[in-house]
C-alpha positions in Angstrom: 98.5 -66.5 41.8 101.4 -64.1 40.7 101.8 -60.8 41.0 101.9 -58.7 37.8 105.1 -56.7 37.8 103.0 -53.9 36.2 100.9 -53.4 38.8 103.9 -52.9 40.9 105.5 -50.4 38.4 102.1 -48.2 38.2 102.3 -48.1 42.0 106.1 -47.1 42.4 105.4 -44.4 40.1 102.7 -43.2 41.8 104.5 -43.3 45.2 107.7 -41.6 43.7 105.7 -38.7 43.0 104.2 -38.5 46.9 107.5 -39.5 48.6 110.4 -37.9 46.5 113.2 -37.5 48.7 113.0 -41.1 50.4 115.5 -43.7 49.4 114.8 -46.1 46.4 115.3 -49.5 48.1 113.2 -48.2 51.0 110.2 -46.9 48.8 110.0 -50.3 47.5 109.9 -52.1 50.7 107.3 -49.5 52.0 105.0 -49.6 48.9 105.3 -54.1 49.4 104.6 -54.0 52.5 101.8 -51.6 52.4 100.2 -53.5 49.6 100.5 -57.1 51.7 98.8 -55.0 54.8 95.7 -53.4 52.5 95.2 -56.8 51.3 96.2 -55.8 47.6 98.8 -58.6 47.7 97.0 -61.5 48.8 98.5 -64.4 50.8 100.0 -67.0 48.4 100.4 -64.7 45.7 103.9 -65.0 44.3 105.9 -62.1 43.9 108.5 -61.4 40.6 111.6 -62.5 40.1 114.4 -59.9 42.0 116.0 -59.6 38.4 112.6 -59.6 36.7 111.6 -56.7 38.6 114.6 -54.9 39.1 114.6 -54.5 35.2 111.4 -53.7 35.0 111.4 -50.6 37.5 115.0 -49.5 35.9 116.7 -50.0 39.2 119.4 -51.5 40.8 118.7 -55.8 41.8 120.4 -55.0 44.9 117.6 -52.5 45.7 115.5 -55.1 45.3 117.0 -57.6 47.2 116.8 -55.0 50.0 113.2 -54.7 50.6 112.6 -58.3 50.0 115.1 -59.5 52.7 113.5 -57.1 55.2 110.4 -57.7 54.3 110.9 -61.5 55.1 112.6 -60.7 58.5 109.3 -58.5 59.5 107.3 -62.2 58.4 105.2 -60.5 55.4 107.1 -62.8 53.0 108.4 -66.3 52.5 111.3 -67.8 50.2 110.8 -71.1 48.8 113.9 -72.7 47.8 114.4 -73.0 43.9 110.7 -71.8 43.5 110.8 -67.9 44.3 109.5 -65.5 47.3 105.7 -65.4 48.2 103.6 -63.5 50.1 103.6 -65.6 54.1 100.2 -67.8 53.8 101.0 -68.3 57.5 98.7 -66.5 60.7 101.0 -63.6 61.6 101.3 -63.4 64.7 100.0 -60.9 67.6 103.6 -59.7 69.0 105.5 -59.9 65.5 105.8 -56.7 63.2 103.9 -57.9 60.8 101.5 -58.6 63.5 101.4 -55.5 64.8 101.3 -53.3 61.8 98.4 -55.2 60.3 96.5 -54.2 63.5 97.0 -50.4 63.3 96.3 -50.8 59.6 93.2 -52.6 60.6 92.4 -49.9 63.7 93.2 -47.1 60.8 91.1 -48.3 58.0 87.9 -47.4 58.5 85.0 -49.2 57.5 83.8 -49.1 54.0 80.0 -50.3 54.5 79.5 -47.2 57.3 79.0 -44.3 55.0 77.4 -46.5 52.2 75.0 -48.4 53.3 71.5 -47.7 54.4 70.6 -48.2 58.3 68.4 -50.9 57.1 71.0 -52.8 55.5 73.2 -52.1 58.9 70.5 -54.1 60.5 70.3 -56.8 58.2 73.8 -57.1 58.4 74.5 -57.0 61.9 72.4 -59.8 62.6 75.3 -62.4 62.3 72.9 -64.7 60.1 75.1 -65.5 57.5 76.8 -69.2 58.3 80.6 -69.3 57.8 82.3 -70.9 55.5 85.4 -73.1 54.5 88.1 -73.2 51.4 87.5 -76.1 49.6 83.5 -76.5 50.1 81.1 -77.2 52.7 81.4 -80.1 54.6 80.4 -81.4 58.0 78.1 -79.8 59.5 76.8 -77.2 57.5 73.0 -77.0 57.6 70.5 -77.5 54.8 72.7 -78.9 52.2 71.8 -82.2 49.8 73.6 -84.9 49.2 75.2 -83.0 45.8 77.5 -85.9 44.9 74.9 -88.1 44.6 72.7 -85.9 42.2 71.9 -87.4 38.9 73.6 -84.7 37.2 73.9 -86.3 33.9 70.6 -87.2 33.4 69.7 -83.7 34.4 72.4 -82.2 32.4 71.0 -84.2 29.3 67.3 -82.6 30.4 68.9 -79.2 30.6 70.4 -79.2 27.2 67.6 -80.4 25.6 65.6 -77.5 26.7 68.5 -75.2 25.4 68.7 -76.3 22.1 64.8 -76.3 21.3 63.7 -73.5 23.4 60.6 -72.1 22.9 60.9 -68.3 21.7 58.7 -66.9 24.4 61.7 -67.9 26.9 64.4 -65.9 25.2 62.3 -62.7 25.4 60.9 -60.7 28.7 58.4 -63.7 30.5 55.6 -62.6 32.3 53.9 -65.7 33.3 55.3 -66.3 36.7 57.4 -69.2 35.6 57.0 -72.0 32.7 53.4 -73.6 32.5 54.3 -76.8 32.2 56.3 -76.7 35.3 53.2 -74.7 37.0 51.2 -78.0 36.1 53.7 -81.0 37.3 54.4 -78.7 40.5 50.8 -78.3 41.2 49.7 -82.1 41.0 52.5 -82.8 42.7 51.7 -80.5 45.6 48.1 -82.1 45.8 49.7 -85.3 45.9 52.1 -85.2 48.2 51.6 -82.1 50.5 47.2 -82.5 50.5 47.5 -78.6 48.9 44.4 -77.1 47.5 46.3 -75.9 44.6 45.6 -75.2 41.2 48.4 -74.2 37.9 47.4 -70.5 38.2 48.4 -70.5 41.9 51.7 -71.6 41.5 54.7 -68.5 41.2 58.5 -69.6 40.1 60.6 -67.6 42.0 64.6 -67.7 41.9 64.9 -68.7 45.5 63.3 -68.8 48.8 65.0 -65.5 49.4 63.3 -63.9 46.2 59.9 -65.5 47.5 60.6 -63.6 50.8 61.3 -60.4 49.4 58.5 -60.7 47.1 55.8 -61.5 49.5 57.0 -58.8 51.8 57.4 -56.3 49.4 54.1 -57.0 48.1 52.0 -58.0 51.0 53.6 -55.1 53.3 54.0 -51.3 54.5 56.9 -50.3 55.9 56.7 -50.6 59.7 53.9 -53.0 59.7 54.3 -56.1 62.6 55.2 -59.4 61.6 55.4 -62.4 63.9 58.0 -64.4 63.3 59.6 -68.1 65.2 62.0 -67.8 68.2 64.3 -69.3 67.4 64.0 -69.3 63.4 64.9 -69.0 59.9 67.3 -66.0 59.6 66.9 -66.0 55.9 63.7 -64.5 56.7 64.2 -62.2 59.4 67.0 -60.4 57.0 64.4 -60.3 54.1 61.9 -59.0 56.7 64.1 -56.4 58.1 65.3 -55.3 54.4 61.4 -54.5 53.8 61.0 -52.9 56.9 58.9 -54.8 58.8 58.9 -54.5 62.7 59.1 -58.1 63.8 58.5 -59.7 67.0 59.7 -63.0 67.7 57.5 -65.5 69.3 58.5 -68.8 71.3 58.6 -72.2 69.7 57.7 -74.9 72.6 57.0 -78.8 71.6 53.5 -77.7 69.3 55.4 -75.1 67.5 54.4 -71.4 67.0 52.7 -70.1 71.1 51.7 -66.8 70.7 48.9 -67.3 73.4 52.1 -67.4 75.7 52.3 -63.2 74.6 48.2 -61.9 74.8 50.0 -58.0 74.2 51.1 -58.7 70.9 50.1 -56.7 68.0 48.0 -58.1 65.7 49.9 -58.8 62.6 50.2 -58.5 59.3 52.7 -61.3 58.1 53.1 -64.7 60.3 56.0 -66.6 59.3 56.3 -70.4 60.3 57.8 -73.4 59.6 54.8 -75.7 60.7 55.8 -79.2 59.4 59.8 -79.0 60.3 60.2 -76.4 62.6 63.4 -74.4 61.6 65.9 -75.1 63.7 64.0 -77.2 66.5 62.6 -79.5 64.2 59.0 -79.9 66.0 56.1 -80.5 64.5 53.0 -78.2 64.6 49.9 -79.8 66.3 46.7 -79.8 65.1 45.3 -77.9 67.8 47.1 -74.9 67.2 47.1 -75.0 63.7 43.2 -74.8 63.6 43.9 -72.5 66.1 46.2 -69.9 64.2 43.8 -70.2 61.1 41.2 -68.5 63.1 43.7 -66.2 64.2 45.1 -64.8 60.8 41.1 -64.8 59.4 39.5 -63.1 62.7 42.5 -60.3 62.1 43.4 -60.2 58.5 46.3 -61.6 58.9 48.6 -63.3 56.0 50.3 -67.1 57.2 53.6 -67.8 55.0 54.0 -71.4 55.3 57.9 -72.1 54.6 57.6 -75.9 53.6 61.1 -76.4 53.2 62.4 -79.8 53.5 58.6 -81.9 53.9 59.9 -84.1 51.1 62.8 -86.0 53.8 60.3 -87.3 56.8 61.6 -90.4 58.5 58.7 -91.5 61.0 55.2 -92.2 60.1 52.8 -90.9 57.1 53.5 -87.7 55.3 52.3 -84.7 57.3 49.4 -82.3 55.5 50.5 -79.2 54.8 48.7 -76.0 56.9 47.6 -75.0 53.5 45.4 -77.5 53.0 43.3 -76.9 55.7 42.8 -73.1 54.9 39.2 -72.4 54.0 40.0 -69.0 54.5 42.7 -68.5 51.5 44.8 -66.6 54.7 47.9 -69.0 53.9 50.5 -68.5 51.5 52.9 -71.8 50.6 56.2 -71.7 50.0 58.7 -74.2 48.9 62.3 -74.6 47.2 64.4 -76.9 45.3 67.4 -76.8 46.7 66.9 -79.1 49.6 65.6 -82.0 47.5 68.1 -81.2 44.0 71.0 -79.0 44.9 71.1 -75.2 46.1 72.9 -73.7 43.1 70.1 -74.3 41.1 68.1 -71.2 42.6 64.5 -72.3 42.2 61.6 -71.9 44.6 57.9 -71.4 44.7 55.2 -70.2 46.1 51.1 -71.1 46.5 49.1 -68.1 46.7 45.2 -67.6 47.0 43.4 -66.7 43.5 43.4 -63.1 44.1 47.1 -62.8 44.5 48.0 -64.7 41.7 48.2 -62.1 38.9 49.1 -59.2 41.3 52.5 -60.3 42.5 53.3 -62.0 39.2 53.0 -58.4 37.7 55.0 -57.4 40.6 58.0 -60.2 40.1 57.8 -59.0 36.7 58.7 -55.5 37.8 61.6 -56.1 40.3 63.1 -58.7 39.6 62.2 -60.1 35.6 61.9 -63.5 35.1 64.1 -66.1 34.1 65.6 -69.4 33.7 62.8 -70.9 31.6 64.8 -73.3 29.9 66.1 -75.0 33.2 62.4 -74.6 34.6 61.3 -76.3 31.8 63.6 -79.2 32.7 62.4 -79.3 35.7 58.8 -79.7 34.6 60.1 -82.7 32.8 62.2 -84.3 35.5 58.6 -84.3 38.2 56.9 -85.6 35.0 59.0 -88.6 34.5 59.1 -89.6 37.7 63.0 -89.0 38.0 61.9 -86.0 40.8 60.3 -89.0 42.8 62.4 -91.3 42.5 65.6 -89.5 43.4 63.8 -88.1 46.8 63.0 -91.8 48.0 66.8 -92.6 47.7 68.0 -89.3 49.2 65.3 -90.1 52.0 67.3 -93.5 52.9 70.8 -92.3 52.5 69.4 -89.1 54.8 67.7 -91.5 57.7 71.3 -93.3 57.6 73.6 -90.7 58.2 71.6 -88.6 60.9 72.4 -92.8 62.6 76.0 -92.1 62.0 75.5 -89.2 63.8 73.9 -89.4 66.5 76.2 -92.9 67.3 79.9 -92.0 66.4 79.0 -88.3 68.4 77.8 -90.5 71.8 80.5 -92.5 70.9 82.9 -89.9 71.2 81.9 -88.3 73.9 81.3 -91.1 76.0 77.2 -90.4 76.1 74.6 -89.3 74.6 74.0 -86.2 73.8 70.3 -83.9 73.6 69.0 -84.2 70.4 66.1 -82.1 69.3 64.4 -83.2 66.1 65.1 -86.0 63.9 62.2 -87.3 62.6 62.9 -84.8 59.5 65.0 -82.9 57.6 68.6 -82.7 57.1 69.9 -81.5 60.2 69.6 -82.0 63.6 70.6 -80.1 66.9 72.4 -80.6 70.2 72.4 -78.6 73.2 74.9 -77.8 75.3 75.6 -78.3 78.8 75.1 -75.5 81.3 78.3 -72.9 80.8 79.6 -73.8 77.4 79.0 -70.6 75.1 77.7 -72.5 71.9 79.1 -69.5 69.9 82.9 -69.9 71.4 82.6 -73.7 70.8 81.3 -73.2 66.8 84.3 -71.0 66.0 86.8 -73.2 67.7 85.4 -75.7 65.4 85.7 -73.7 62.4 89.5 -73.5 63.3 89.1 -77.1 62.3 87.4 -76.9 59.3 84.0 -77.9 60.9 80.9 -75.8 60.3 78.7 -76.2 63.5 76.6 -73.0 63.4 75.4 -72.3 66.7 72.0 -72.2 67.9 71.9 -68.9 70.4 72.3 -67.2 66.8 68.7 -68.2 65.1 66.9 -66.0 68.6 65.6 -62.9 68.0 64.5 -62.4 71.7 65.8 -63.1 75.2 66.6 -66.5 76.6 68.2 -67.8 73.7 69.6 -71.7 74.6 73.0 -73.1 73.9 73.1 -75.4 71.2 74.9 -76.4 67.7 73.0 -77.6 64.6 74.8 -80.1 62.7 73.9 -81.2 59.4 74.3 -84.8 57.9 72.6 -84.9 54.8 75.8 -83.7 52.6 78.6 -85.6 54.2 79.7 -89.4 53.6 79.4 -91.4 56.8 83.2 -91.4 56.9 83.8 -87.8 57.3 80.7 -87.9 59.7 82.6 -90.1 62.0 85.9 -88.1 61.8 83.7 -84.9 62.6 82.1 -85.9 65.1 85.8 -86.6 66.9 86.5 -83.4 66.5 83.4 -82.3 67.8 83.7 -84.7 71.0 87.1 -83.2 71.5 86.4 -79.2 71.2 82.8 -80.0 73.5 84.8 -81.4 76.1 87.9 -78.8 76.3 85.3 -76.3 75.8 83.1 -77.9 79.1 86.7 -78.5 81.0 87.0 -74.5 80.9 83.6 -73.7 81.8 84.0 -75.4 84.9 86.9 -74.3 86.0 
């Protein structure tokens, strides 16, 4: 990136006019160095030319040559021989002047979200839910991300452009039909199929993402201030959509069967129940029988909607498929939901949901409303790749490749670390998690790892109540078993310098 000696020019105009008595070669170095601190000159970005510049600002090269030179004494620049003068890429640091200004800049500023934003968004923000991420993409561990590379992108490219060069009309104008029918359809008997639903074309909602099927639901199915039980730990996706709609939400304990809300008799009875049943999110436990029969008679004796997040049944290692809570509503109290981005790849931001009769048409008016429909075409492509089997087929080989890595996993980390670690999960899904020995701070240890390029979110951050444990989920599913190995190293390395300070 280079920095456009305009943009300079405009702003030593502007600061001759506020500052007209001050020296020429020190307004320049005090408008640079201003810029570097505010961020308006990123790092990397390379400055002009001394010459280049002087001409352009009609002043002396010298002048220039001034505020460049100091400015590479105080650290906020760097020359590279025979290639020009850029702003430092490198960490400045605490005790140098760069160092020190950038913190009284920072202390100064203040923040820019504070007199915007509503209080609601202040919540949904400060919930640290939002996993961290890297230059250069994704890599080990980051949760809930496919296998990308191995994707059939061209026969799905070939699908996609099909779609877009014979669309049907209806898809170009204002859609009202809560997603493309024929998708509905192949969606629908695949559901029955697969997931034992009791599920019918008409049922079925295309939504743009899990999120949107949050926010819908909630908007739709809630007051503000109305109680919604929610898994401890859990999703945090949901909790910030839940928050946003301003729902008052009371986190529940997840033990071994999943949801126990008979461990809590005071709670409120609620309006919205939102659980994971088949893969517990993060945990990875499976929902017993018992107490799924048992929460259906909860949410019908008290009126209660069940969203069922179904979010990665397709990838199940051990044993037959699991039914889907669904499917064993008589009531019509549960409400499925499901996304593509687990099985195909998360930029293609399509999700679903299963709603009783009687909700159908209501929230599909009300999609229409917020949010307008979309995307036919590519849903449309869709419908065709679950037709032709290509859907199928491609989760079978993802489901190998999947059972494999989380092997590479859980050996080259013992490996390292010279024993096995506490796994919870496993026997789905694409991640799994570790917990911590007793005095290593899980969130500490996942930003030393970030230092080193590995994302390791950690697990204290998915409680909404007290006792939250120490742990790290790691997921496999997107990384080659090469860079698995190298990871987990890394991971050894940081756990046991982390554990070596907690003990001393």
């Amino acid at each position: 990136m280079k920095v456009a000696v305009e943009a300079l020019q405009a702003g030593l105009v502007l600061d001759l006019q506020q500052n007209p008595g001050m020296p020429m070669n020190k307004r320049l170095y005090r408008l640079l160095r201003q810029r570097i601190l505010l961020g308006d000159l990123p790092a990397g970005a390379k400055l002009p030319a001394t010459r280049q510049l002087a001409d352009a600002l009609n002043i002396a090269r010298n002048t220039v040559l001034f505020a460049f030179e100091q400015l590479q004494v105080e650290g906020f620049v760097e020359t590279r021989t025979g290639d020009g003068t850029y702003i430092a890429t490198t960490r400045m640091p605490a005790g140098s002047a760069a160092g020190k200004a950038q913190r009284k800049v920072a202390e100064r500023l203040p923040d820019p979200v504070a007199p915007v934003l509503s209080r609601r968004a202040h919540d949904v923000l400060g919930q640290q839910f939002m996993s961290p991420r890297i230059s250069g993409g994704t890599g080990a561990f980051m949760p809930g991300v496919p296998a990308i590379d191995d994707f059939p992108l061209l026969k799905w490219q070939r699908l996609v452009q099909q779609m877009h060069r014979l669309p049907d009309r209806t898809w170009l104008s204002y859609p009202r039909e809560g997603g493309v029918h024929e998708l509905k359809v192949a969606l629908s008997q695949h559901l029955r199929l697969t997931r034992a639903l009791q599920c019918r074309p008409e049922q079925v909602i295309i939504t743009s993402g899990t999120q949107q099927s949050l926010d819908l639901l909630a908007r739709g199915l809630t007051d503000h201030g109305d109680d919604v039980w929610l898994e401890d730990p859990g999703y945090n996706g949901a909790r910030s959509a839940l928050l946003a709609a301003g729902s008052t939400l009371h986190p529940i304990p997840v033990d071994d069967e999943g949801l126990n809300w008979e461990a809590s008799p005071t709670l409120p009875a609620p309006r919205l129940i939102y659980i994971t049943p088949s893969h517990q999110y993060p945990m990875g436990c499976v929902m017993s029988l018992p107490r799924r029969r048992a929460l259906l008679a909860y949410a019908r004796a008290h009126d209660s909607w069940i969203l069922e997040d179904d979010y990665d049944s397709e990838f199940r290692y051990h044993g037959p498929p699991l039914a889907a809570l669904q499917g064993l509503d008589d009531a019509g109290r549960t409400i499925y939901m499901g996304t593509f981005s687990k099985v195909m790849y998360p930029g293609l931001h399509l999700a679903y949901i299963v709603v009783p009769d009687g909700l159908a048409m209501p929230l599909i008016r009300l999609q229409a409303r917020l949010y307008r429909e979309g995307q036919y075409p590519l849903q449309a492509a869709l419908a065709e790749f679950l037709g032709s089997g290509q859907f199928a087929s491609h989760i079978r080989k993802m489901r190998s490749l999947y059972w494999q890595r989380q092997q590479v996993l859980r050996h080259s980390l013992a490996d390292a670390l010279g024993e096995a670690p506490m796994w919870c999960g496993g026997s789905a899904g694409l991640h799994l998690v570790t917990l911590l020995p007793e005095g290593i701070d899980d969130v500490q240890l996942s930003q030393r790892l970030l230092q080193r390029r590995i994302i390791a979110p950690a697990l204290s951050l998915h409680y909404g109540g007290a006792h939250a444990r120490q742990g790290l989920m790691l997921g496999y599913a997107g990384v080659k078993e090469a860079d698995i190995e190298t990871a987990a190293r890394i991971l050894a390395e940081e756990w046991t310098a982390a554990g070596t300070r907690a003990n001393v």
